[in-house]
C-alpha positions as a printed NumPy array, in Angstrom:
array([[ 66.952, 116.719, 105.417],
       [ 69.38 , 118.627, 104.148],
       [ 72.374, 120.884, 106.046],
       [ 71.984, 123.394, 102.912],
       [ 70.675, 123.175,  99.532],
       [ 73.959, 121.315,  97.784],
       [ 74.365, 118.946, 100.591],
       [ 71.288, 116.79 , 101.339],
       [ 71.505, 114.671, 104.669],
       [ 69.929, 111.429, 104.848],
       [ 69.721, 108.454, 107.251],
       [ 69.047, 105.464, 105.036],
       [ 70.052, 103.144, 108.348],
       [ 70.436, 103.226, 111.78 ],
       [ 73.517, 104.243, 112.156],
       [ 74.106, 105.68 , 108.97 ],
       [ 74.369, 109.237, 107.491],
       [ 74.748, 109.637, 103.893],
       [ 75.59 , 113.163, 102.462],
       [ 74.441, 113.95 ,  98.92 ],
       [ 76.344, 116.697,  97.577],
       [ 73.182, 118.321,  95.287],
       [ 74.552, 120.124,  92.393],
       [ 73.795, 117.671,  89.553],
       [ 73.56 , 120.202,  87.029],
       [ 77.028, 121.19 ,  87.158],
       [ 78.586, 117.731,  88.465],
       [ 78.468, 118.731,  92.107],
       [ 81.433, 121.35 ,  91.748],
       [ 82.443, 122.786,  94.755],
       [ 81.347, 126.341,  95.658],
       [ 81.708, 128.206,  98.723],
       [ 77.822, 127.168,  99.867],
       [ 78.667, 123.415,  99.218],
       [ 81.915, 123.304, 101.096],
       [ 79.856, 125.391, 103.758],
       [ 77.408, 122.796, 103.646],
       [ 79.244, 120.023, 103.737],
       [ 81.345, 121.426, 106.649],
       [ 78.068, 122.023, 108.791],
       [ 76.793, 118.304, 107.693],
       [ 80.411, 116.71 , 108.764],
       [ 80.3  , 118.624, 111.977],
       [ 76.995, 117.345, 113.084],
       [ 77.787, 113.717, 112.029],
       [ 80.842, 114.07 , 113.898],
       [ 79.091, 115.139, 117.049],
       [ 76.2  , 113.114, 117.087],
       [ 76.051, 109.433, 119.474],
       [ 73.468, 107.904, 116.684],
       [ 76.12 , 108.1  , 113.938],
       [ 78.31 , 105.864, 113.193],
       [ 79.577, 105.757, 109.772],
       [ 79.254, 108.373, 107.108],
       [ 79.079, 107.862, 103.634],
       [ 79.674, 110.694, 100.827],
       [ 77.837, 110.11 ,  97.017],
       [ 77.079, 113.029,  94.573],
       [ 73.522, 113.508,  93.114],
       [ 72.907, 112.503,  89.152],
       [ 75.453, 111.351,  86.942],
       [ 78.775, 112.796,  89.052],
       [ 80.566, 112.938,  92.311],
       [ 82.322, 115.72 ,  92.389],
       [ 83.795, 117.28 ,  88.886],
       [ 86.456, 119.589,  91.531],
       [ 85.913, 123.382,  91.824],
       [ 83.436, 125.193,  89.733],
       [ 85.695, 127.214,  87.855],
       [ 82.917, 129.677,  86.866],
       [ 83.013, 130.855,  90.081],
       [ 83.568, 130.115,  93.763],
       [ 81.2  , 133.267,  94.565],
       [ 81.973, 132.899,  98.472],
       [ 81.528, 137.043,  98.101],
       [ 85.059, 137.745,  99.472],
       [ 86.153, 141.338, 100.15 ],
       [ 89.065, 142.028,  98.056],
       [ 90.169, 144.286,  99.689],
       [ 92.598, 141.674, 101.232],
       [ 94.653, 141.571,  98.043],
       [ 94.759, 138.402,  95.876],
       [ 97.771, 137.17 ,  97.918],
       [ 96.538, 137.333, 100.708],
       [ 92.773, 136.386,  99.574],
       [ 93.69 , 133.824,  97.746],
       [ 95.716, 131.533, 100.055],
       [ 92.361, 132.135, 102.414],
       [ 90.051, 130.991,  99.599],
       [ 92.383, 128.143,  99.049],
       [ 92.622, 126.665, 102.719],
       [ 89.079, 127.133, 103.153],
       [ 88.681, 124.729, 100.093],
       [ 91.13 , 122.621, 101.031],
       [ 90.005, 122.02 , 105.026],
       [ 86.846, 119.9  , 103.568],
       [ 89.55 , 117.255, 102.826],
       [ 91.208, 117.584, 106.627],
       [ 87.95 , 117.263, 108.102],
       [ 87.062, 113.802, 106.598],
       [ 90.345, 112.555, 106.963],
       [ 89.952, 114.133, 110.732],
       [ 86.194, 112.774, 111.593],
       [ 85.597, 110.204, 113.956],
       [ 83.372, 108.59 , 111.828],
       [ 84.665, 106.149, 108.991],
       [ 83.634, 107.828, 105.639],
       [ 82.502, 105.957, 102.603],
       [ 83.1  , 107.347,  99.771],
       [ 80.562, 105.503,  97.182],
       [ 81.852, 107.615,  93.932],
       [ 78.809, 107.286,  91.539],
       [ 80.283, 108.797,  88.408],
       [ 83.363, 111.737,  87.882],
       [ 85.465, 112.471,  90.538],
       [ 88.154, 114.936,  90.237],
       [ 90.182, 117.535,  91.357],
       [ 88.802, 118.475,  94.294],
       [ 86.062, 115.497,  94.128],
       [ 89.18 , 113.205,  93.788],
       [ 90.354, 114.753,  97.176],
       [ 87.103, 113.843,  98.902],
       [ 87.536, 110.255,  97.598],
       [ 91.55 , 110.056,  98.614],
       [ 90.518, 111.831, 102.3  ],
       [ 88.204, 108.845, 102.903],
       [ 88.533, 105.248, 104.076],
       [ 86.977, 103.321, 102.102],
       [ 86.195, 104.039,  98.659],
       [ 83.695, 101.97 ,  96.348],
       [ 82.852, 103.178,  93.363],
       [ 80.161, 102.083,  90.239],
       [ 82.006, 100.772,  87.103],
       [ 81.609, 103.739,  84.681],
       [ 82.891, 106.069,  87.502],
       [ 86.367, 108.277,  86.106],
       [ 89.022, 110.207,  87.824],
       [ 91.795, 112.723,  87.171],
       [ 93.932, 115.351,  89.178],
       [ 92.405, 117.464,  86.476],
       [ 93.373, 120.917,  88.197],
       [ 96.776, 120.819,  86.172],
       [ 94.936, 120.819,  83.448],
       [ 92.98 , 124.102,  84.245],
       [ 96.444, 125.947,  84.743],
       [ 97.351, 125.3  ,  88.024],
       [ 99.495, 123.054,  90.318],
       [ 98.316, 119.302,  90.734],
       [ 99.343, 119.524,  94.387],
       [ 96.23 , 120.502,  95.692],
       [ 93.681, 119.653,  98.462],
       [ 95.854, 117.026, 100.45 ],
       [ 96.363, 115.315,  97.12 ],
       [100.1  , 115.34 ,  97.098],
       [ 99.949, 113.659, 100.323],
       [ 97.195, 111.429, 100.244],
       [ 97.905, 109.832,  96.631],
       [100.836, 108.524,  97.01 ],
       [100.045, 106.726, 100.142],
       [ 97.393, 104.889,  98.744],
       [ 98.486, 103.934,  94.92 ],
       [102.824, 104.412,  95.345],
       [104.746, 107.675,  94.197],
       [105.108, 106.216,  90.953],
       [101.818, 105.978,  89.738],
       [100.527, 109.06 ,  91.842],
       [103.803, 111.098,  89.826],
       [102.579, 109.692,  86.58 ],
       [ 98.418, 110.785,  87.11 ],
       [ 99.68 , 114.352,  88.767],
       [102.042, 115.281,  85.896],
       [ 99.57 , 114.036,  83.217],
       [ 96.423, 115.026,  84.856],
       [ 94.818, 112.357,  82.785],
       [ 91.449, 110.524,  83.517],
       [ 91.596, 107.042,  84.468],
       [ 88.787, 104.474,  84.428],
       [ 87.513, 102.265,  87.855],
       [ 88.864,  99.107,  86.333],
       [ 92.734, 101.06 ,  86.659],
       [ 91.515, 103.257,  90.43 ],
       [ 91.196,  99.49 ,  91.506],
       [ 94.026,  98.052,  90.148],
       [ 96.496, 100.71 ,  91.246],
       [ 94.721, 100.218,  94.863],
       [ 92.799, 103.685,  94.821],
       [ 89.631, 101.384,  95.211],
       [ 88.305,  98.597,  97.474],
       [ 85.432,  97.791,  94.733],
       [ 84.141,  98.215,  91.575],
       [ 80.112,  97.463,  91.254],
       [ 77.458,  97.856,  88.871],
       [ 75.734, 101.325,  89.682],
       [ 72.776, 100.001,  90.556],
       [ 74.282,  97.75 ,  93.159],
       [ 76.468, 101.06 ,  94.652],
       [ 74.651, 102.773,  97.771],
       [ 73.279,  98.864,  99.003],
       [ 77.02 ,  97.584,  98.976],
       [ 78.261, 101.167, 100.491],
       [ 75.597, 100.374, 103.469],
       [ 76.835,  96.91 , 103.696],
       [ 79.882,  97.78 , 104.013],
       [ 78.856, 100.185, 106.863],
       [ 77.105,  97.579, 108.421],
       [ 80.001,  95.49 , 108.829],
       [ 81.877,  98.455, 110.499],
       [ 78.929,  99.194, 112.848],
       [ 79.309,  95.335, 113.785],
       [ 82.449,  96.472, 115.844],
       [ 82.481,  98.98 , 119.157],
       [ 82.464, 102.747, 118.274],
       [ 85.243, 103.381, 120.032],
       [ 87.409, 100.59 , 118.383],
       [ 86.317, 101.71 , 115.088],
       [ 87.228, 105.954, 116.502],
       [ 90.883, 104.473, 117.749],
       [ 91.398, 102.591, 114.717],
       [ 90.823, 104.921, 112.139],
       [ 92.575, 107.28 , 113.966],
       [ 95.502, 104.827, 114.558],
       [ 95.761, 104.175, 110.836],
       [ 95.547, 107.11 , 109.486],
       [ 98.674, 108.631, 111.893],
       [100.763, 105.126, 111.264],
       [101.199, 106.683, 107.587],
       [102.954, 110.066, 109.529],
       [104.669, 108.374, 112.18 ],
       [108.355, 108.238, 111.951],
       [109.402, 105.059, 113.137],
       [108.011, 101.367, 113.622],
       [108.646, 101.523, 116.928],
       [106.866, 104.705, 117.254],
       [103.59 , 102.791, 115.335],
       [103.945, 100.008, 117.859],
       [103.848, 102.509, 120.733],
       [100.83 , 103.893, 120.346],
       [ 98.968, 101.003, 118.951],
       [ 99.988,  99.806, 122.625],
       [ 98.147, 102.314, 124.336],
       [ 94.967, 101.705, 121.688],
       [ 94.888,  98.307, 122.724],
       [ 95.131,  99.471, 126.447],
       [ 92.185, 101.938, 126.039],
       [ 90.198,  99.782, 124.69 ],
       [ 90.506,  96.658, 126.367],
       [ 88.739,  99.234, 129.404],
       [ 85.401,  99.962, 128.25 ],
       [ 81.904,  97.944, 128.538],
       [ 82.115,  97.29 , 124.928],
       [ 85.122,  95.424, 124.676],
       [ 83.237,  93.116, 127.11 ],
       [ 80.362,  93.115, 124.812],
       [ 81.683,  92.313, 121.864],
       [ 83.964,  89.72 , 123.395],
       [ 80.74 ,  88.184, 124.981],
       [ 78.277,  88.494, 121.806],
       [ 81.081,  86.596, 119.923],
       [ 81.214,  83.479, 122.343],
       [ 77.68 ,  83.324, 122.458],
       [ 77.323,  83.736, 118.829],
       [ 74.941,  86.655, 118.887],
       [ 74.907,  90.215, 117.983],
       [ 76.363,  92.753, 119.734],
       [ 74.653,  95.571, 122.172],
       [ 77.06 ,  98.627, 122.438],
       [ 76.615, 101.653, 124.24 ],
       [ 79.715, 103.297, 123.204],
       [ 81.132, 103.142, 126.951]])
């Protein structure tokens, strides 16, 4: 299946959807009819009861080598001026990165090769992030002229490796290898390429072993606890997470498929 030509949409699990971005000739880089693909592909997982847990590879030997700079070509009228044009180019580009962050869903990113720039946003906007061991990374978009505060980056890399490192790879731009993404914390694992997309699943599989709507509140709890401004204010609305779902039929479930030492039946109630 596919959502467009540079996205193809596969379910290699119940539960599952993986999204291929499909531009292996020119290291997935983003265009307009990716981004639009990926938006319509994101949507639909995030809308649909049979998915669960999304992961997010590249096709060939990259993930995403950023924005093709050879051209966007999302045929805008430029008639808008390139102020104007420009900072509506640039927040279409950079909602891909809300959205994941935003989705239901959990998203995997399994990074099989070069991620950056914009590719490096897609990894930082997901949740968990393995990658194979001859995957690279950079900022990069520093190094094409412009700022290296782009796509959520500025936000998002800090929070997950400290400012200090996140200062030092936005000011350089300079690519670093899996064995430093993981020890700097940008990764949960390293594994051999072969091994990538069956430990990504795996992984998913483990999530799926837990209610939907647990998984929803969580992810959605975790993600704000990095933007909230107080302890206090954390503790608050884990509260009510806990409150919600103690409620539903699958709390029951899950508490009743662990004492009888069985899997779990949810019907996301």
């Amino acid at each position: 299946m596919s959502a467009g030509g540079t996205v193809l949409v596969e379910s290699p699990e119940e539960g599952v959807r993986l999204l291929r971005l499909n531009r292996p000739e020119r290291l997935n880089t983003m265009t307009h009819e990716l981004l639009t693909d990926l938006h319509a592909a994101l949507d639909y997982a995030d809308r649909a009861d049979d998915v669960r847990v999304v992961v997010i590879t590249g096709a060939g030997r990259a993930f995403c080598a950023g924005l093709d700079l050879d051209g966007y070509d999302d045929g805008f009228d430029d008639g808008y001026g390139p102020v104007r044009g420009g900072l509506a180019r640039q927040r279409e580009i950079a909602s891909a990165a809300e959205k994941i962050r935003n989705l239901s869903k959990p998203v995997i990113a399994a990074i099989n090769g070069p991620a950056a720039g914009g590719g490096l946003a897609v990894v930082l906007a997901s949740d968990i992030r393995i990658a194979a061991a001859d995957a690279v990374f950079s900022v990069a978009f520093i190094k094409a002229g412009f700022s290296a505060c782009d796509i959520g980056t500025s936000w998002l890399l800090p929070r997950i490796v400290g400012a200090g490192r996140a200062h030092e790879l936005m000011l350089t731009g300079r690519r670093f290898d899996a064995e430093e993404a993981e020890r700097i914390g940008l990764l949960y694992r390293i594994v051999d390429g072969a091994e990538l997309m069956d430990v990504a699943l795996a992984k998913a599989r483990e999530i799926m072993s837990n209610p939907p709507f647990s998984v929803e509140l969580t992810k959605q709890g975790m993600w704000l606890a990095l933007e909230t401004p107080s302890f206090h204010a954390s503790v608050e609305l884990e509260n009510r997470q806990q409150i919600l779902t103690a409620m539903t039929e699958d709390r029951r479930e899950a508490t009743a498929a662990f004492l009888e030492k069985r899997p779990p039946r949810y019907r996301n109630r």
